[in-house]
N, C-alpha and C positions, 0 to 999 in steps of 0.2 A: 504493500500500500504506500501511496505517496504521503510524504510528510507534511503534514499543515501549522503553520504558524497561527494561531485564533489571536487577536487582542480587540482589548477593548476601554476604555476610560469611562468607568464606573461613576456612577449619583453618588454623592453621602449616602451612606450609613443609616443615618441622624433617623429618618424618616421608621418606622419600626416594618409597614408594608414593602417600604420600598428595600429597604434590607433585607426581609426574606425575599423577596423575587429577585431580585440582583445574588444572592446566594444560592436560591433556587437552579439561577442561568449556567452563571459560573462550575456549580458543580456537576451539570448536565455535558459541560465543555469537557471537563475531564476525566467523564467516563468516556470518551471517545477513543476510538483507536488512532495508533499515529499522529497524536497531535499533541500540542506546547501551547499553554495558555500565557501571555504575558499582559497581565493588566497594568495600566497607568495612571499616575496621576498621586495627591499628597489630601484626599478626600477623606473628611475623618471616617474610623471603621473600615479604609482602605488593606490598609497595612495588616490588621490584623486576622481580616479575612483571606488575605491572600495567604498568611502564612496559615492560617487553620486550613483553607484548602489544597495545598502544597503546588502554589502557582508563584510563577515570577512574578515581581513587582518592580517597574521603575517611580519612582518615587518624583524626580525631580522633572519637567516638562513645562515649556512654554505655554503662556497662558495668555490670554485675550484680558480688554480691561476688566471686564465683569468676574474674570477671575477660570473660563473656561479654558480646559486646553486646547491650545491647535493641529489641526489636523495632522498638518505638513511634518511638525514634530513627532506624533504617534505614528505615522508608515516608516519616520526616520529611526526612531527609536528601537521600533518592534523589529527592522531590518537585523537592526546593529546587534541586541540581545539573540537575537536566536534567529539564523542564517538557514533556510529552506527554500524548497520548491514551491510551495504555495505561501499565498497568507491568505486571512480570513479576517476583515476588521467586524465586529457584531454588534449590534447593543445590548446592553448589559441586561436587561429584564429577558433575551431571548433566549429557549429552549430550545437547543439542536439534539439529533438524533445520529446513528450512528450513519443513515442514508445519505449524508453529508457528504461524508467521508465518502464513499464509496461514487457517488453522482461527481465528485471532485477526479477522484481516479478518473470515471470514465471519461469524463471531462479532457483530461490532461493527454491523453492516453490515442486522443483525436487531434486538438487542438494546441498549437502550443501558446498563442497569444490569446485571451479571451478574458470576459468578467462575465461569473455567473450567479446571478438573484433569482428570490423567487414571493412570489404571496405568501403573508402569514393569516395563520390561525389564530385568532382574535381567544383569549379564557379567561374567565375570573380563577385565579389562583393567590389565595390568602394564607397559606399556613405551608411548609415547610417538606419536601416533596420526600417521599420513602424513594430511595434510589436501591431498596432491595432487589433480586433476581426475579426479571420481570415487568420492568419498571418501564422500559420502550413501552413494548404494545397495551400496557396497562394504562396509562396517559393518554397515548395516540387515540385508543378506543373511547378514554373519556372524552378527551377536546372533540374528535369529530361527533360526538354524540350533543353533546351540551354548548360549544363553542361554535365560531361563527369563519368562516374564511373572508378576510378581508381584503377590500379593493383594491383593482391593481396601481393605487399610489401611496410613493412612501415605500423605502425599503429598507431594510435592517438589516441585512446582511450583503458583503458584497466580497467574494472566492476568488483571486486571481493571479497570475503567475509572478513571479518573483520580478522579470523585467516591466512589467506594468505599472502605472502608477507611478513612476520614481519621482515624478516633478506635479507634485502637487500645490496647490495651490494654500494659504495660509488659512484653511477654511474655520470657521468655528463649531467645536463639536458641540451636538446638543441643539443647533440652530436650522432652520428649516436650507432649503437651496443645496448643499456638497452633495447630497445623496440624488437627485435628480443629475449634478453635474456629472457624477460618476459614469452615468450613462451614454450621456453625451460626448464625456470624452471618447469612450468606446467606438463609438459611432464614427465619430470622426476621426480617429485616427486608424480606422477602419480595420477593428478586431473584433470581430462579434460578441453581443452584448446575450447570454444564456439565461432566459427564463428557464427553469430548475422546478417550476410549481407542480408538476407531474409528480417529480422522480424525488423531490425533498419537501419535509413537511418541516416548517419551525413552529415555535406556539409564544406568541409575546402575551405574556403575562398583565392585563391588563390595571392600568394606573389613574390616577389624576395629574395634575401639570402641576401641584403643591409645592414643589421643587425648584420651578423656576419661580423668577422678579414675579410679582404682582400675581400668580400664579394660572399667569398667560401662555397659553399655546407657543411651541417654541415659532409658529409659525409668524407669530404677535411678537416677539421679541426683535427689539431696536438692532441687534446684533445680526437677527435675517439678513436685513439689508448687504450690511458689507460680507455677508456672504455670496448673494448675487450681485454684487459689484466685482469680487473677486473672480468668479465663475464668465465674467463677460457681461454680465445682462440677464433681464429677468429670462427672454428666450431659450435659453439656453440651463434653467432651474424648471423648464418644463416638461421633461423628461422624466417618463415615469416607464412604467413593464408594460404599458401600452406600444411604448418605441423598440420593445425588444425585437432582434431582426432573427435569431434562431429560438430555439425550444429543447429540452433533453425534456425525451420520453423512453422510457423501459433502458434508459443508459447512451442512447443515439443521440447525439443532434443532426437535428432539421429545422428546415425552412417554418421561422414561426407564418399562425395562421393569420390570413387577415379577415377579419369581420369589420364591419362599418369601421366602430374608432378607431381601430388599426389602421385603416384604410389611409381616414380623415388628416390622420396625425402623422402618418406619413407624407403626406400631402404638404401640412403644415411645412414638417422640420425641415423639408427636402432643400429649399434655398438656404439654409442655415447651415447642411452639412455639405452639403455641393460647392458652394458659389462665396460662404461666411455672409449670405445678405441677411438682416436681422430687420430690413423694408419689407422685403420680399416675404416672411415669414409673418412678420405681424400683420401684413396684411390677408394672407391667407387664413391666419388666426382670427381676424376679423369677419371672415367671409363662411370660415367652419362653423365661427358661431351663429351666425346668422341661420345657417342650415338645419342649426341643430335645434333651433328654435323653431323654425319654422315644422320642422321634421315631428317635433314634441306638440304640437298646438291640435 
């Protein structure tokens, strides 16, 4: 099996919810085969969970003014601490499975330049997860029973080859816009972007926004902004699994499908990723909407 690098830069602690599902995530990473968790960041309750779940910890990382790390530091960091074939950046409330792993092998094993995401499972999970034998299909069976699969925007996890990514952008974690850019950059520097929702299930542990300023949506936060500033323009933070241009089904990629918004949004991005027109696109962004409007009435 190929070797994965997972990290991530964890919330406090402080929160008692959000500390069992950040403990929950964490320990779910490292029952996985083949893989090195290295968490970041100097967040109290940081430290001492890394060391009860016997993960790395870099402690010391750039930070934004409100105090969040920066992106461009955690791909730099995660590189440097522990040298592999993959990495896997997550957020910290998600639950992987060991399909991960293995949808990554096959992944690699085709492809050698690629980013692959997928849809999560939306759960209420409050109390502290039994990782006894058995504990995969025991979960999966609950979430898809009780839990919700959630739209294709917004993504939390993103799988990709050690030469990808190397020049990132100073994005701020925790802030709405890097994770749309992720795709885009894919796109554009024309390495296919893997929708994984088939063939990998995650389960994000569901929260309130109590953690950020004012306890605003990260998409509401002052710090958005110079995310998509950094990213180019908002254009270009509107990328979601709707833009994805392959699929891994049963371990294959293929040609993702396209249905209407597939369609649309291909339509949209297409001067954006051809030509870098950002006219050219917002106006066709103007013109989808109109459609979709009309198309809904």
């Amino acid at each position: 099996m190929t070797e994965i690098t997972i990290f991530s830069a964890p919330k406090p602690f402080t929160d008692s919810h959000i500390a069992t599902i950040q403990r929950n995530a964490i320990a779910s990473w490292t029952k996985l085969p083949t893989v090195k968790v290295v968490l970041l960041g100097d967040e109290p309750g940081l430290a001492e969970t890394a060391a009860e779940l016997g993960v790395q910890h870099i402690r010391d990382i750039p930070r934004s003014p409100s105090g969040a790390p920066l992106m461009d530091a955690m791909f730099r960091l995660a590189r440097q601490a522990s040298p592999s074939p993959l990495y896997c950046i997550v957020n910290a409330d998600i639950i992987l499975f060991d399909d991960l792993v293995s949808a990554a092998g096959n992944v690699a094993a085709q492809q050698k330049r690629f980013v692959m995401l997928g849809q999560r499972w939306d759960a209420d999970i409050s109390a502290p997860l039994d990782f006894s034998e058995g504990w995969q299909p025991r979960l999966r069976d609950s979430v898809m029973q009780d839990g919700s699969l959630h739209r294709p925007a917004g993504s939390d996890y993103f799988l990709f080859p050690e030469d990808c990514y190397q020049d990132l952008p100073a994005f701020i974690i925790g802030r709405a816009g890097w994770d749309n850019w992720m795709i885009y950059h894919a796109l554009k520097s024309e390495f296919p972007a893997i929708d994984a929702t088939q063939d990998v299930m995650i389960i994000h542990q569901n929260h309130d926004y109590s953690h950020l300023p004012g306890g605003q949506p990260h998409y509401r936060h002052p710090e958005t902004e110079e995310n998509i500033r950094l990213a180019g323009g908002r254009p270009m933070t509107k990328f979601t699994l709707l833009d994805t241009n392959k699929r891994l089904v049963n371990g294959k990629i293929l040609p993702q499908q396209l249905n209407r918004e597939r369609l649309l949004r291909r339509i949209e991005a297409w001067p954006l990723l051809a030509m870098g027109s950002i006219y050219l696109t917002n106006q066709f962004a103007r013109i989808r909407k109109v459609f979709l409007s009309r198309s809904h009435r």
